[in-house]
PQR file with spaces between the fields and no chain letter, atoms N, CA, C, O and H, PARSE charges and radii, in Angstrom:
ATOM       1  N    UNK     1      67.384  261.069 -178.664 -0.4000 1.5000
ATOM       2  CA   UNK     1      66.496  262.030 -178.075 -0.0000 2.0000
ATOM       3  C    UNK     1      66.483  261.812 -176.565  0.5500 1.7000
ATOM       4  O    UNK     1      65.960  260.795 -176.109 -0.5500 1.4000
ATOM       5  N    UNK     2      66.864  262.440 -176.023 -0.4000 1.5000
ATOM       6  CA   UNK     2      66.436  263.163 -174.574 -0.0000 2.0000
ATOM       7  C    UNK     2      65.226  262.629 -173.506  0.5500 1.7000
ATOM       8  O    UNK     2      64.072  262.952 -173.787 -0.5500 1.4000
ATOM       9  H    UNK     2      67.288  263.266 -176.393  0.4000 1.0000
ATOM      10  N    UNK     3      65.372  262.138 -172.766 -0.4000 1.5000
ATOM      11  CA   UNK     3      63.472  261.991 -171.788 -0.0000 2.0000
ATOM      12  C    UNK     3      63.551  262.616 -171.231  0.5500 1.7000
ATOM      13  O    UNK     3      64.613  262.925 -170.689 -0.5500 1.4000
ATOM      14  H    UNK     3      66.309  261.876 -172.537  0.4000 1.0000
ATOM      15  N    UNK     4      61.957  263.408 -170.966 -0.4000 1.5000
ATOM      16  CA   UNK     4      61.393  264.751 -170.206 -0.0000 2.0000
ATOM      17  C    UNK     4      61.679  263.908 -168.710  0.5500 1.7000
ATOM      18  O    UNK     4      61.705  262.744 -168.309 -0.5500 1.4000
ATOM      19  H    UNK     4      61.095  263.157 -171.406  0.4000 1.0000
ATOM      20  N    UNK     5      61.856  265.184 -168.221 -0.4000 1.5000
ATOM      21  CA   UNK     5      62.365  264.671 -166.977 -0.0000 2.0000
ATOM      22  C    UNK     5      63.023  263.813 -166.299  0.5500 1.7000
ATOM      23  O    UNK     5      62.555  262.815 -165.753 -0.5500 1.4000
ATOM      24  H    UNK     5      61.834  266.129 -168.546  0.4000 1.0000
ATOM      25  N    UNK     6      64.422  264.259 -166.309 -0.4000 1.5000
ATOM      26  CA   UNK     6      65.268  263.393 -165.666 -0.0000 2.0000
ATOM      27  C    UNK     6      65.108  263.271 -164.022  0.5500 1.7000
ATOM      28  O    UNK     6      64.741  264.226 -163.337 -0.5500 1.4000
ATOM      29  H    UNK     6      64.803  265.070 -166.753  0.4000 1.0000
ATOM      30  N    UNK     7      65.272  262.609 -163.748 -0.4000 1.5000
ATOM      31  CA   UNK     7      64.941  262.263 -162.060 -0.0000 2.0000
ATOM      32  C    UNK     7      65.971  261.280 -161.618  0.5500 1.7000
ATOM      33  O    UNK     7      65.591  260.506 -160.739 -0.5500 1.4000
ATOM      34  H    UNK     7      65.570  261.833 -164.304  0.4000 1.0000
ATOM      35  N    UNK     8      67.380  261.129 -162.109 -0.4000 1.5000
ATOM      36  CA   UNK     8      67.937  260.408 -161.552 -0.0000 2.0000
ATOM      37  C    UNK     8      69.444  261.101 -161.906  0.5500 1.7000
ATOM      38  O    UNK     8      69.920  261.120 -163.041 -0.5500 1.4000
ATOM      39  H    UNK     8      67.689  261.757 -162.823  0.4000 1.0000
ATOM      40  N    UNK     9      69.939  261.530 -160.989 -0.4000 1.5000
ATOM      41  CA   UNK     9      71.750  262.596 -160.859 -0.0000 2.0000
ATOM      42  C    UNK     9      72.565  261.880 -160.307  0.5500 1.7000
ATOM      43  O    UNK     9      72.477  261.223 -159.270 -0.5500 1.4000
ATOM      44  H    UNK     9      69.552  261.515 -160.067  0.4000 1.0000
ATOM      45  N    UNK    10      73.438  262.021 -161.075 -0.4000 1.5000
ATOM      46  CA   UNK    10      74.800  261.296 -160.947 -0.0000 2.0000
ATOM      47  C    UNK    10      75.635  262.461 -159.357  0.5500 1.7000
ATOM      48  O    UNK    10      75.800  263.679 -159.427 -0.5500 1.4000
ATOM      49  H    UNK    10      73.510  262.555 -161.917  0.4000 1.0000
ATOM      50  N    UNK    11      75.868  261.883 -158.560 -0.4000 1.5000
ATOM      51  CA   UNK    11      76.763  262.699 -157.415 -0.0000 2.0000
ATOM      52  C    UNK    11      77.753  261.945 -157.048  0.5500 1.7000
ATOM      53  O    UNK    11      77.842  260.748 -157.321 -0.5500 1.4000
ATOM      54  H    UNK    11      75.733  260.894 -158.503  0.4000 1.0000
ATOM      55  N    UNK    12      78.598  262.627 -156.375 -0.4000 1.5000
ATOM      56  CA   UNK    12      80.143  262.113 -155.953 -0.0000 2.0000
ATOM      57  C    UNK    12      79.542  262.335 -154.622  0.5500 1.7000
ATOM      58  O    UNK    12      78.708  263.108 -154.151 -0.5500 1.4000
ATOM      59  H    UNK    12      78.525  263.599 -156.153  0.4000 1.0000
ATOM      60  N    UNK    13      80.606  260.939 -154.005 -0.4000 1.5000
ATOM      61  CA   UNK    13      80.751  260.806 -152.346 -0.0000 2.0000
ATOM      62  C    UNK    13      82.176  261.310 -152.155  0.5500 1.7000
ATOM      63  O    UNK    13      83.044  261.088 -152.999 -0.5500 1.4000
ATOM      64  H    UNK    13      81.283  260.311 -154.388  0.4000 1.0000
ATOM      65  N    UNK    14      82.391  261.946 -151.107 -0.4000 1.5000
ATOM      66  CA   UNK    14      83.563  262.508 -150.714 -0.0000 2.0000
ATOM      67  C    UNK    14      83.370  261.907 -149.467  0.5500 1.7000
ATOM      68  O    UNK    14      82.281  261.551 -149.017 -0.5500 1.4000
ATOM      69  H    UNK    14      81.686  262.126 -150.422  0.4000 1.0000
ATOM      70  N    UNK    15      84.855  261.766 -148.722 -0.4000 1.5000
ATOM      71  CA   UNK    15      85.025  260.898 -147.544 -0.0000 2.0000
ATOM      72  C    UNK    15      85.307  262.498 -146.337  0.5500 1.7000
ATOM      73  O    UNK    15      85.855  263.599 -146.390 -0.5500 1.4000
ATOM      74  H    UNK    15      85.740  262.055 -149.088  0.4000 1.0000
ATOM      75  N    UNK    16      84.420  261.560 -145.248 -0.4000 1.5000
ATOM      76  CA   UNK    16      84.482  262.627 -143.935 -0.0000 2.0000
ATOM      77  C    UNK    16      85.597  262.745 -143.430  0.5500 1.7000
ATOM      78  O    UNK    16      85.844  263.734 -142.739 -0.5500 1.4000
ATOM      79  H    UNK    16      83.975  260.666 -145.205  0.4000 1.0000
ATOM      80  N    UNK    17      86.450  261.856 -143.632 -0.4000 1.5000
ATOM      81  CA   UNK    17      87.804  261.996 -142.506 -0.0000 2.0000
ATOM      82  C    UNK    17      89.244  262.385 -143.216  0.5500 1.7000
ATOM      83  O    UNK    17      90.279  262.748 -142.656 -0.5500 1.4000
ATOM      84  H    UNK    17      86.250  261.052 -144.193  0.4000 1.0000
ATOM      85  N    UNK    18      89.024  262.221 -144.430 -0.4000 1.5000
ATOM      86  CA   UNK    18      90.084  262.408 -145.625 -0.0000 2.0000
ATOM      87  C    UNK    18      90.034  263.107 -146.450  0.5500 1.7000
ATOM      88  O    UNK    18      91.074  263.586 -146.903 -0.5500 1.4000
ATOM      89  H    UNK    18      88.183  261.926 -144.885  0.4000 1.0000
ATOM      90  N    UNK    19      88.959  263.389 -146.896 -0.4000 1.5000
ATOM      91  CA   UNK    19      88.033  264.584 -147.457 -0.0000 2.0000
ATOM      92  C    UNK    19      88.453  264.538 -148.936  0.5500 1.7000
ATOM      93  O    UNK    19      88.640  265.543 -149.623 -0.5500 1.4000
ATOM      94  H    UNK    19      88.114  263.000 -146.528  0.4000 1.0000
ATOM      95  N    UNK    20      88.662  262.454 -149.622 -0.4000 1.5000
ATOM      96  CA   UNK    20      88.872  262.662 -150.442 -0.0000 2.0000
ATOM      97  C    UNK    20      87.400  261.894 -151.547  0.5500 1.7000
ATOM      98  O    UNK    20      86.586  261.093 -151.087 -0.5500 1.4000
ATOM      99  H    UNK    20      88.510  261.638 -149.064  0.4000 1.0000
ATOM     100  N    UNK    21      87.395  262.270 -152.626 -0.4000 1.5000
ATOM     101  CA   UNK    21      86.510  262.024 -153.560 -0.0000 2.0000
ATOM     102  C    UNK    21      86.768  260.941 -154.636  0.5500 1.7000
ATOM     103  O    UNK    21      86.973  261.225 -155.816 -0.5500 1.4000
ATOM     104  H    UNK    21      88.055  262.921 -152.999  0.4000 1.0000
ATOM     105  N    UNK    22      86.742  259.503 -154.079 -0.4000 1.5000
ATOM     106  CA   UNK    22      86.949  258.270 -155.325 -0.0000 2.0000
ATOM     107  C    UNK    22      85.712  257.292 -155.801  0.5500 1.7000
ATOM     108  O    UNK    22      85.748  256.346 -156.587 -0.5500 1.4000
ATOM     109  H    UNK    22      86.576  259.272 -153.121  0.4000 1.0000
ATOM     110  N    UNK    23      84.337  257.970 -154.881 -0.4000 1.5000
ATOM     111  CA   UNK    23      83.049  256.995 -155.232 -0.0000 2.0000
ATOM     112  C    UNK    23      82.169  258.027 -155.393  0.5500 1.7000
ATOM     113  O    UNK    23      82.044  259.002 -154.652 -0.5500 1.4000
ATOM     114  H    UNK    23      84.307  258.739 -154.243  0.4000 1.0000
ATOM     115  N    UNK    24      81.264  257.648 -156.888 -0.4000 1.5000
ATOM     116  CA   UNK    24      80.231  258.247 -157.596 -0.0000 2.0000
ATOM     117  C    UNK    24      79.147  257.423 -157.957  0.5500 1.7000
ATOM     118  O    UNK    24      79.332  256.258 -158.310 -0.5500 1.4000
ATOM     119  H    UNK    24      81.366  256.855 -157.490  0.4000 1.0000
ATOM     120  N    UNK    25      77.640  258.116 -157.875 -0.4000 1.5000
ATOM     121  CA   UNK    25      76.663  257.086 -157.701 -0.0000 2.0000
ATOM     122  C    UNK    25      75.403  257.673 -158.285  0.5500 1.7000
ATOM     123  O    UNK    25      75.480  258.848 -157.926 -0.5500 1.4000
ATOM     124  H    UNK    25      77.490  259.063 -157.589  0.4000 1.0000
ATOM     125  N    UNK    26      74.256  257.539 -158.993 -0.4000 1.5000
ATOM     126  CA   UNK    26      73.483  258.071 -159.095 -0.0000 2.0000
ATOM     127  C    UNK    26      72.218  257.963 -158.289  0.5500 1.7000
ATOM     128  O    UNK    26      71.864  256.950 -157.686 -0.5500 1.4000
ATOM     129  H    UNK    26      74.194  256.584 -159.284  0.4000 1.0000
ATOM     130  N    UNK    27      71.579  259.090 -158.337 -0.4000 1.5000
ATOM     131  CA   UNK    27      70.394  259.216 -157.031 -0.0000 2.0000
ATOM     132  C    UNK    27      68.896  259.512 -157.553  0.5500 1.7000
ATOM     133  O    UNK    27      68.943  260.455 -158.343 -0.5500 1.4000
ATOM     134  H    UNK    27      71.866  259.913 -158.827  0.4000 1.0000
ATOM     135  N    UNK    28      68.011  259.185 -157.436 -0.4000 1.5000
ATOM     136  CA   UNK    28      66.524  259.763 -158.132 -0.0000 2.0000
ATOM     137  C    UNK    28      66.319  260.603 -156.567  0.5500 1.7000
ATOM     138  O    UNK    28      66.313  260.071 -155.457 -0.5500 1.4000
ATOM     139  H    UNK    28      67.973  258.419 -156.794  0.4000 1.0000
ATOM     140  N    UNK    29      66.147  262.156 -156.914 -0.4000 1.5000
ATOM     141  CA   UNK    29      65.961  263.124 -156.499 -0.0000 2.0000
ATOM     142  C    UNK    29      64.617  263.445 -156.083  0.5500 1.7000
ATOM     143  O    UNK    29      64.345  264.229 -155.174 -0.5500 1.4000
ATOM     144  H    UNK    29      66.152  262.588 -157.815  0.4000 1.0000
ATOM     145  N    UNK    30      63.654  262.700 -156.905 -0.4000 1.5000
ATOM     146  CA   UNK    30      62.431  262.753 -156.194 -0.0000 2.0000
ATOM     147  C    UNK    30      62.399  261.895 -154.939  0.5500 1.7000
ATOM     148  O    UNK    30      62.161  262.505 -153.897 -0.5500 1.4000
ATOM     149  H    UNK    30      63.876  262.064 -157.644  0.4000 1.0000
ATOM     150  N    UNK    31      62.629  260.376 -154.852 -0.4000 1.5000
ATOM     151  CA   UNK    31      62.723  259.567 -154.012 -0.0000 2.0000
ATOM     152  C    UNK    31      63.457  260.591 -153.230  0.5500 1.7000
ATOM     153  O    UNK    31      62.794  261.514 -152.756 -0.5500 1.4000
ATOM     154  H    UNK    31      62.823  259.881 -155.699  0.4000 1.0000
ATOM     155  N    UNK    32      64.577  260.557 -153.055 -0.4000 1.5000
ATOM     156  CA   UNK    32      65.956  261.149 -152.209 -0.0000 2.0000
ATOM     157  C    UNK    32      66.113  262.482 -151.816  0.5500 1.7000
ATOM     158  O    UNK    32      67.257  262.899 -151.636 -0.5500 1.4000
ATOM     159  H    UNK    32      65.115  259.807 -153.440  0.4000 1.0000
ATOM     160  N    UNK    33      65.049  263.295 -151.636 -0.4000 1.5000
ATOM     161  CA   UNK    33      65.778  265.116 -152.107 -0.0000 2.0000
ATOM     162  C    UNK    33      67.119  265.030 -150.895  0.5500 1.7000
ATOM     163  O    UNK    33      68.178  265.442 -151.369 -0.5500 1.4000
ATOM     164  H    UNK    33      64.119  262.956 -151.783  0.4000 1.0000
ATOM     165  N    UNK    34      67.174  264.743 -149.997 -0.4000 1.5000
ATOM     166  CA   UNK    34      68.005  264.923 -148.847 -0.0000 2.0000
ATOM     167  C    UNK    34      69.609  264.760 -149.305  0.5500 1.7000
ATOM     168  O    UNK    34      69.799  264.888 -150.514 -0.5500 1.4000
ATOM     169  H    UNK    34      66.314  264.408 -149.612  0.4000 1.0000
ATOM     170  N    UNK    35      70.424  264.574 -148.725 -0.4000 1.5000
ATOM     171  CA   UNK    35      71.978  264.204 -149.100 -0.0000 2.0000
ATOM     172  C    UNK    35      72.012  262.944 -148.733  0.5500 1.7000
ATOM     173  O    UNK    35      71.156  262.461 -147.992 -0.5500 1.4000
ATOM     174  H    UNK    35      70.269  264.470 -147.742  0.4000 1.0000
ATOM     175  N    UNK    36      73.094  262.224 -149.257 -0.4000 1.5000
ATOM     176  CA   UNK    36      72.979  260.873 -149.167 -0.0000 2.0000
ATOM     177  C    UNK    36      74.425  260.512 -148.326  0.5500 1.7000
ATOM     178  O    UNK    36      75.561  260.964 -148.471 -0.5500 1.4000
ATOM     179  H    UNK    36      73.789  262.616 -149.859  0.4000 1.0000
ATOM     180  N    UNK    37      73.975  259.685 -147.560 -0.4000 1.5000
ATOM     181  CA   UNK    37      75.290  259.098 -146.180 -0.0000 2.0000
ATOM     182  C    UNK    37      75.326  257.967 -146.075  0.5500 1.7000
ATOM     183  O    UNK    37      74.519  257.402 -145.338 -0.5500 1.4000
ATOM     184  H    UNK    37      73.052  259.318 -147.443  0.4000 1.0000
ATOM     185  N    UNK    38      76.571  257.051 -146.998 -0.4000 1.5000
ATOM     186  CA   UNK    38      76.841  255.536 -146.865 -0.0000 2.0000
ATOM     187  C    UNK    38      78.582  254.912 -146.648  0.5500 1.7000
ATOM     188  O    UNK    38      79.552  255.223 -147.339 -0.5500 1.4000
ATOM     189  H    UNK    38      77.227  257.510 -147.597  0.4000 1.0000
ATOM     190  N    UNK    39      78.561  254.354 -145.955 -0.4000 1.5000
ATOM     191  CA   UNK    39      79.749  253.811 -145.158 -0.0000 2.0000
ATOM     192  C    UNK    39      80.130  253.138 -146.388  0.5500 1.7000
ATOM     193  O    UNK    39      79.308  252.603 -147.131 -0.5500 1.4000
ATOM     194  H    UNK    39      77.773  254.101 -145.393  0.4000 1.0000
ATOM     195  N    UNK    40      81.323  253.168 -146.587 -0.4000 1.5000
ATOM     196  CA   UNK    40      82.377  252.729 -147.665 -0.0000 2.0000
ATOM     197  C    UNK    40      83.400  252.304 -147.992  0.5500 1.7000
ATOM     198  O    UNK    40      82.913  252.282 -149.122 -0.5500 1.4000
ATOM     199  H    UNK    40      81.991  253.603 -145.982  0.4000 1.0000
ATOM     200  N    UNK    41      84.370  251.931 -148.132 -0.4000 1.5000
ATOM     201  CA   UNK    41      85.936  251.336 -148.072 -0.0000 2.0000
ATOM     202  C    UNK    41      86.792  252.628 -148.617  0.5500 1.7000
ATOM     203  O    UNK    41      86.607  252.843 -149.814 -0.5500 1.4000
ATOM     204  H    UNK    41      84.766  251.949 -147.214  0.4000 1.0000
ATOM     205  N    UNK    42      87.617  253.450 -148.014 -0.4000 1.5000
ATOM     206  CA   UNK    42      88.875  253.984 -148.219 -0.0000 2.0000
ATOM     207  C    UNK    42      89.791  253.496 -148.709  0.5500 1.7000
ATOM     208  O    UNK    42      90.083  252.564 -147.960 -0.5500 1.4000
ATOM     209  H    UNK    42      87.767  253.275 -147.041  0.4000 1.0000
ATOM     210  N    UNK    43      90.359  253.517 -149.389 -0.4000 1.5000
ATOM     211  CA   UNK    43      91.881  252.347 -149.815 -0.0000 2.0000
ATOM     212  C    UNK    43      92.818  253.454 -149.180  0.5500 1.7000
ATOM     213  O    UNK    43      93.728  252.936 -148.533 -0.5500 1.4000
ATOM     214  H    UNK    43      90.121  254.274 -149.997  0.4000 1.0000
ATOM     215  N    UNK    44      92.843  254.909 -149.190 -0.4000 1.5000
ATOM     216  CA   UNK    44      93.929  255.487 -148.115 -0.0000 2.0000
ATOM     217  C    UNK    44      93.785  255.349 -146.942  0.5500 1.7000
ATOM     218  O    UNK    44      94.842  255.122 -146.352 -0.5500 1.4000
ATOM     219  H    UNK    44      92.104  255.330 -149.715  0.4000 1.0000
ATOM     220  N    UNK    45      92.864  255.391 -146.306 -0.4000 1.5000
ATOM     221  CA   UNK    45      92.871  255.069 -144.789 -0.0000 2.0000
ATOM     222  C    UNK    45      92.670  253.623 -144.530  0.5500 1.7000
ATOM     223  O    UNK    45      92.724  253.261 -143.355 -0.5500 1.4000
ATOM     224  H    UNK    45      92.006  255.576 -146.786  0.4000 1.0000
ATOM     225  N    UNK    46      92.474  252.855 -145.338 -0.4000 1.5000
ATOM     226  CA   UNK    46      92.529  251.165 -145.326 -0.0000 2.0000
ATOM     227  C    UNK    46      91.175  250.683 -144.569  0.5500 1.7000
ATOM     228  O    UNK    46      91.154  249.454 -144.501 -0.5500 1.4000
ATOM     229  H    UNK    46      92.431  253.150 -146.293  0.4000 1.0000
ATOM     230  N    UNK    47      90.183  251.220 -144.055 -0.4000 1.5000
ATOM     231  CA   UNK    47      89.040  250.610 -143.223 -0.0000 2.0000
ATOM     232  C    UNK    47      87.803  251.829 -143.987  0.5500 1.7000
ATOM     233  O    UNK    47      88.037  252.853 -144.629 -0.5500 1.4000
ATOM     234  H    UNK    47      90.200  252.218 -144.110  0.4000 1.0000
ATOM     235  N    UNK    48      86.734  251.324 -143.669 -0.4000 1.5000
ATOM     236  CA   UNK    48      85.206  251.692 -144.053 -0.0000 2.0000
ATOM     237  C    UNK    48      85.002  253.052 -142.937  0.5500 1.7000
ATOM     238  O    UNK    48      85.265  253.096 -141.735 -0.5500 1.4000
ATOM     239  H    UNK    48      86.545  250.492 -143.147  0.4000 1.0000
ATOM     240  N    UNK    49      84.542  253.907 -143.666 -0.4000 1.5000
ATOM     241  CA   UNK    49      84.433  255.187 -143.747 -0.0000 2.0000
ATOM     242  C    UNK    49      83.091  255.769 -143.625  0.5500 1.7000
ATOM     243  O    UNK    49      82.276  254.847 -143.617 -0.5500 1.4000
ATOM     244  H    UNK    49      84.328  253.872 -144.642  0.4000 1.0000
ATOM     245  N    UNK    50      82.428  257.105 -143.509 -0.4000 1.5000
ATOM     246  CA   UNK    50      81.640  257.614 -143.881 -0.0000 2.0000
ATOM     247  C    UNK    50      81.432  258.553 -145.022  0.5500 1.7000
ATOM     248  O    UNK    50      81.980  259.646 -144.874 -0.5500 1.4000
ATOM     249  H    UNK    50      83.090  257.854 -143.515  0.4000 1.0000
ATOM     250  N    UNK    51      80.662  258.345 -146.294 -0.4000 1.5000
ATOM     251  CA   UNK    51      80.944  259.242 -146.931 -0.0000 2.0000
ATOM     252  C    UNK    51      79.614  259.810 -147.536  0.5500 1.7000
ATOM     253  O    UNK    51      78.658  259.079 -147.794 -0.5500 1.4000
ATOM     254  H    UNK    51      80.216  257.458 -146.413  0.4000 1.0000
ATOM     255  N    UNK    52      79.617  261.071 -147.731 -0.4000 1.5000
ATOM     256  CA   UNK    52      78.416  262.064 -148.269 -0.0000 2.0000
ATOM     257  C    UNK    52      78.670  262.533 -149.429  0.5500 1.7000
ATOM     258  O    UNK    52      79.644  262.443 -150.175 -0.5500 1.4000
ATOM     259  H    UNK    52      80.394  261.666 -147.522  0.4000 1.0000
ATOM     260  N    UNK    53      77.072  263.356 -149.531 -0.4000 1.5000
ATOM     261  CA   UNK    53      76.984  263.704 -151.326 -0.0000 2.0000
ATOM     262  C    UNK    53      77.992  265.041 -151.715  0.5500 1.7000
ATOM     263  O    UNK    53      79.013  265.556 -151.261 -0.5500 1.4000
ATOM     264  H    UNK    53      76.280  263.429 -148.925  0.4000 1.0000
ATOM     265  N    UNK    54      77.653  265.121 -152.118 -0.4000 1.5000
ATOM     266  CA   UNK    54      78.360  266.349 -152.946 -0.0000 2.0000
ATOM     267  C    UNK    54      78.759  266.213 -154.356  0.5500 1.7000
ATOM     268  O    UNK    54      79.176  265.194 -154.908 -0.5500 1.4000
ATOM     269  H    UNK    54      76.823  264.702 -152.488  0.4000 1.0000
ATOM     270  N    UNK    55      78.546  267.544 -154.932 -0.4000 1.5000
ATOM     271  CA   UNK    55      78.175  267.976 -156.269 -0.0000 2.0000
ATOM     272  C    UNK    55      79.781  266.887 -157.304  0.5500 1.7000
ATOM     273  O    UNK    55      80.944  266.564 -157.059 -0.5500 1.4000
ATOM     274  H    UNK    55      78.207  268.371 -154.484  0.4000 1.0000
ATOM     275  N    UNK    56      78.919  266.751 -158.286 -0.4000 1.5000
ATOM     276  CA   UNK    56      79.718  265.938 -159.310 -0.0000 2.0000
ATOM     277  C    UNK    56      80.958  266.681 -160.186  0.5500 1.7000
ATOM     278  O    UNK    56      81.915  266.098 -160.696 -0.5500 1.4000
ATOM     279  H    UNK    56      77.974  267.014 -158.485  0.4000 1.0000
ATOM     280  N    UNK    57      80.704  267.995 -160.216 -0.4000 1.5000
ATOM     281  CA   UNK    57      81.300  268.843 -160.801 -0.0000 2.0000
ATOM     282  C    UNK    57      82.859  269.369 -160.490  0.5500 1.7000
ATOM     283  O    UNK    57      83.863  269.714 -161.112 -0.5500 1.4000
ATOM     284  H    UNK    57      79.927  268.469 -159.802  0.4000 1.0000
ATOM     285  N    UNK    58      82.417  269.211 -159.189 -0.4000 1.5000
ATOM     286  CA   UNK    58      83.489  269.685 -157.806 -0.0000 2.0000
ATOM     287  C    UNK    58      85.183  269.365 -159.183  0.5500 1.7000
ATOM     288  O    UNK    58      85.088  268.737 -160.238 -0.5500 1.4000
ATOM     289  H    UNK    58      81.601  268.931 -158.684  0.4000 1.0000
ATOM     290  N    UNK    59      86.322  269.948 -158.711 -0.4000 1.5000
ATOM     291  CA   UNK    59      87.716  269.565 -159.287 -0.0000 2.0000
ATOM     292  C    UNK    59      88.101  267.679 -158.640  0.5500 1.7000
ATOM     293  O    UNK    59      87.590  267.141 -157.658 -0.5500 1.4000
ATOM     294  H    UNK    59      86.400  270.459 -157.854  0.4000 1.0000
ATOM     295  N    UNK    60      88.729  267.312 -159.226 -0.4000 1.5000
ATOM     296  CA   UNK    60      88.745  266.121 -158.941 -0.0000 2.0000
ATOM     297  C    UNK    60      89.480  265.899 -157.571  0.5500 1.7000
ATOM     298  O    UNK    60      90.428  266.656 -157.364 -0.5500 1.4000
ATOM     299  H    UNK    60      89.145  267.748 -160.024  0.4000 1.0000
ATOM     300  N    UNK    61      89.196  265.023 -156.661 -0.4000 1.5000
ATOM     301  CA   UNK    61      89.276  264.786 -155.209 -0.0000 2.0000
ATOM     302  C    UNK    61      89.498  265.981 -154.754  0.5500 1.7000
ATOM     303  O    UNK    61      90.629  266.256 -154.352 -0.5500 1.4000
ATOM     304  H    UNK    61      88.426  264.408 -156.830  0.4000 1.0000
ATOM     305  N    UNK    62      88.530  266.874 -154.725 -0.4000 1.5000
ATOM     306  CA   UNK    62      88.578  268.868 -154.187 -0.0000 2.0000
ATOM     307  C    UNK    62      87.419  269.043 -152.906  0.5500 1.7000
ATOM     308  O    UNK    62      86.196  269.137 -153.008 -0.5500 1.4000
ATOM     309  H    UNK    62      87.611  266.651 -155.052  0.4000 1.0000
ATOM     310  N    UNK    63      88.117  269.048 -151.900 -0.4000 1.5000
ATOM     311  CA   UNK    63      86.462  268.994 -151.227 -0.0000 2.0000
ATOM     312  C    UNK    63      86.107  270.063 -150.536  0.5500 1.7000
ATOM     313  O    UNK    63      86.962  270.721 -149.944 -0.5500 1.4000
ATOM     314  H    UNK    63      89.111  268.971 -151.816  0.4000 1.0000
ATOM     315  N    UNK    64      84.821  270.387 -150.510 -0.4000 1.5000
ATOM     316  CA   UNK    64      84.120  271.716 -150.410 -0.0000 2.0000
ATOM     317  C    UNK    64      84.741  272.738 -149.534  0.5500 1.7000
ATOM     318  O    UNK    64      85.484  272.482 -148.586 -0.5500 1.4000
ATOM     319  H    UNK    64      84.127  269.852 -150.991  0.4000 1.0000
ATOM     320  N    UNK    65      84.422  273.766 -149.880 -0.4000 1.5000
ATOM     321  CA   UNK    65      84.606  274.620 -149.114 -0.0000 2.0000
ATOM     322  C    UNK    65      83.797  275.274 -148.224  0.5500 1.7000
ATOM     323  O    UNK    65      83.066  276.214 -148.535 -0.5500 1.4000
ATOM     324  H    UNK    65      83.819  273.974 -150.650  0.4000 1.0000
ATOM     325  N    UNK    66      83.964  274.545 -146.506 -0.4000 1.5000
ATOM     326  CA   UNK    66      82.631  274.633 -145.933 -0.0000 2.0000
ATOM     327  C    UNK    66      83.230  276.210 -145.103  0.5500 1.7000
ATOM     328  O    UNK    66      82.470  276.853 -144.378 -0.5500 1.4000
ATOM     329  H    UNK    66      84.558  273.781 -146.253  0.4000 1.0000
């Protein structure tokens, strides 16, 4: 069975400079409503990165269409 109210979403980080998608994390949405921005390790670009939220759903390493 199910618990009323979920408050905690699974999201993908996509990388700012590569714009690729290999780290996923979950977030409690009440705490957090905002997007989430945490520095990270690239293994393609070889050094620590910036990377943001974006939807879990997205095609795999597909990044938005801004």
């Amino acid at each position: 069975m199910a618990k009323k109210g979920v408050k905690r979403k699974i999201v993908g980080l996509i990388s700012e400079e590569s714009g690729e998608r290999i780290y996923y994390t979950a977030k409690n949405t009440l705490n957090t409503p905002e997007k989430l921005t945490l520095r990270k390790y690239s293994p393609k670009l070889r050094r620590h990165v910036t990377f943001t939220e974006t939807k879990k759903n997205l095609g795999r390493n597909e990044a938005p269409k801004r």
